[in-house]
Structures are given as structure tokens and as C-alpha cells.
C-alpha positions as MATLAB code, in Angstrom:
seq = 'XXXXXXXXXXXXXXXXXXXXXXXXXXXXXXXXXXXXXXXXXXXXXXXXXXXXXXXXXXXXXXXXXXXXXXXXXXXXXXXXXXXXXXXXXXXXXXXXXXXXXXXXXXXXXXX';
ca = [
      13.920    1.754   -0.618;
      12.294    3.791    1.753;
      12.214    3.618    5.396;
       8.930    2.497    7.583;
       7.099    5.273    8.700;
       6.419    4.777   11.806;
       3.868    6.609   14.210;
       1.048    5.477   16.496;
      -0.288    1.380   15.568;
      -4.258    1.499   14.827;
      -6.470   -1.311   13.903;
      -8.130   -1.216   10.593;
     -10.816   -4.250   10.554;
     -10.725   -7.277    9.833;
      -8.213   -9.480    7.985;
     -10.792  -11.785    6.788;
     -11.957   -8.721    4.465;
      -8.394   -9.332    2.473;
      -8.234  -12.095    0.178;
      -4.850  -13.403   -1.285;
      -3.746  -10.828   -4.165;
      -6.427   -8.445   -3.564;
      -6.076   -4.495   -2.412;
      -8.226   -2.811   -0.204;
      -7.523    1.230    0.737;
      -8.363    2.658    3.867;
      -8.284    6.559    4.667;
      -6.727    7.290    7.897;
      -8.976   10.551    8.573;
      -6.791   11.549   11.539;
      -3.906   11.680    9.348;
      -5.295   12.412    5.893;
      -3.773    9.701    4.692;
      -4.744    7.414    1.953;
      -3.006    3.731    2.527;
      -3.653    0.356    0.692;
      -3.357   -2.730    2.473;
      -2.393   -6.000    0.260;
      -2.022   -9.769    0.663;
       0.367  -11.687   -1.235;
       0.547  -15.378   -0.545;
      -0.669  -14.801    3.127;
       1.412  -11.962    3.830;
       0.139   -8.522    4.621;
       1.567   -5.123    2.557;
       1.112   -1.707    3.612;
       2.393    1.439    1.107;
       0.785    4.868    0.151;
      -2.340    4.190   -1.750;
      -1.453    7.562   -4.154;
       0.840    7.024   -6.737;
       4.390    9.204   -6.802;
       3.627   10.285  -10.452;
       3.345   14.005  -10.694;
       1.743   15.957  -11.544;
      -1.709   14.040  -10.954;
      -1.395   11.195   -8.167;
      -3.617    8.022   -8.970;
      -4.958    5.648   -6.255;
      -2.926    2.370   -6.502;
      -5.523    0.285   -4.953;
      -7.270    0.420   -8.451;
      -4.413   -0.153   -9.795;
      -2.514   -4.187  -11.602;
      -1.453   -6.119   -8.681;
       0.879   -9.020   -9.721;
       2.950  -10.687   -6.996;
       4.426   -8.450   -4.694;
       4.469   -5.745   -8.155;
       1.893   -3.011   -8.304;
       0.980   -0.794  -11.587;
      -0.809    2.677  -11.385;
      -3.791    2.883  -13.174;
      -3.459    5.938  -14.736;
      -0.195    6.011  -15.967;
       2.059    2.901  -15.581;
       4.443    3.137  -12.971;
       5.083   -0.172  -11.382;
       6.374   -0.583   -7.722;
       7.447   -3.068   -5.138;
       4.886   -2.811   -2.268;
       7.263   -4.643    0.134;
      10.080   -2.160   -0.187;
       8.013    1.041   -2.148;
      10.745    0.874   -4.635;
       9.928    1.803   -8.094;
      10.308   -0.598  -11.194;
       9.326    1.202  -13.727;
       8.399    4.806  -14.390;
       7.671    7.609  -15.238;
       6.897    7.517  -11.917;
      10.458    8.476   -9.885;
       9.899    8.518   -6.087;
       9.508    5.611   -3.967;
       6.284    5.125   -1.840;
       5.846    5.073    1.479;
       5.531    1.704    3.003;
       4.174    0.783    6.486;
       4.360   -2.191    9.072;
       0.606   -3.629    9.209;
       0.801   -7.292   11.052;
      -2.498   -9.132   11.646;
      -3.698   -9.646   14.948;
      -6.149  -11.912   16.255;
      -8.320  -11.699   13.055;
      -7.949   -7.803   13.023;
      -5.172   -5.791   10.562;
      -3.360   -3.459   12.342;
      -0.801   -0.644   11.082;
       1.650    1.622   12.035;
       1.158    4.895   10.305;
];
């Protein structure tokens, strides 16, 4: 598991654009860096949006979401977006994962 990365809390829009077990990526320009926001059963997810796989990195957000389980697109590594964790390879390092909490009808994230 990886830890929280942790950092300055922004809001990204609105939560309403989110429906249950869909993904939705938003670039952070100020930090080049690509994250994917998910909701599973009401609950929001925050994790890297680029897959660990070397030596090409995929965006996840295109990727198989089932439950809290994500699969790359391009080559099949599965992870847990509530922890990063990887399932399955070939992919071996964890993603990052992020606190994101909705507020008032607006997503907001620490990254």
C-alpha cells in the first residue's frame, strides 16, 4: 500500500459529473499531474491516472473498472484504487492514491 500524498487541497468540479462506477481524469496543470477520480457505491477514489507498467504508462481512466478493482487498458495490470495496491501484473509498483472528499456538491483533492 502506498501512503496518501498529501500537498495543497484544490477543488476539481462538480461531484454531480461522477456517476456510480464511472472514472473521470483530471490534469492538475500546476503539478503535471494526471489523476482519476472514481465512485464506487457513493464513495469517492483518487489514484494516479498513469499506469505503473514500464516501459509505456497507459491512462487508467480508460481503463476496466469493476468494484473498487481497476485494469489498464493497454496491458492488464489490475489495482486496488482504495489502497493503489497491485493485483495483478506485469505491472509491479503501487499507484499513488489521494484523499478527494466531496464538498458541498464540489470534489475536492489533496494532491
Amino acid at each position: 500500500m502506498t501512503a496518501l500524498a498529501t500537498d495543497t487541497r484544490r477543488a476539481l468540479g462538480r461531484a454531480d459529473a461522477i456517476p456510480n462506477n464511472f472514472v473521470v481524469p483530471y490534469y492538475l496543470s500546476d503539478r503535471k499531474l494526471r489523476v482519476s477520480i472514481a465512485r464506487v457505491a457513493d464513495r469517492l477514489y483518487a489514484f494516479s491516472d498513469l499506469c505503473t507498467c514500464h516501459p509505456q504508462a497507459c491512462p487508467l481512466s480508460g481503463g476496466l473498472l469493476t468494484g473498487t478493482t481497476i485494469m489498464c487498458q493497454c496491458h492488464g495490470s489490475r489495482f486496488d484504487i482504495a489502497t493503489g495496491a497491485v493485483i495483478a501484473g506485469p505491472a509491479t509498483e503501487a499507484l499513488g492514491v489521494y484523499e478527494v472528499q466531496e464538498v458541498d456538491g464540489t470534489i475536492h483533492i489533496r494532491a
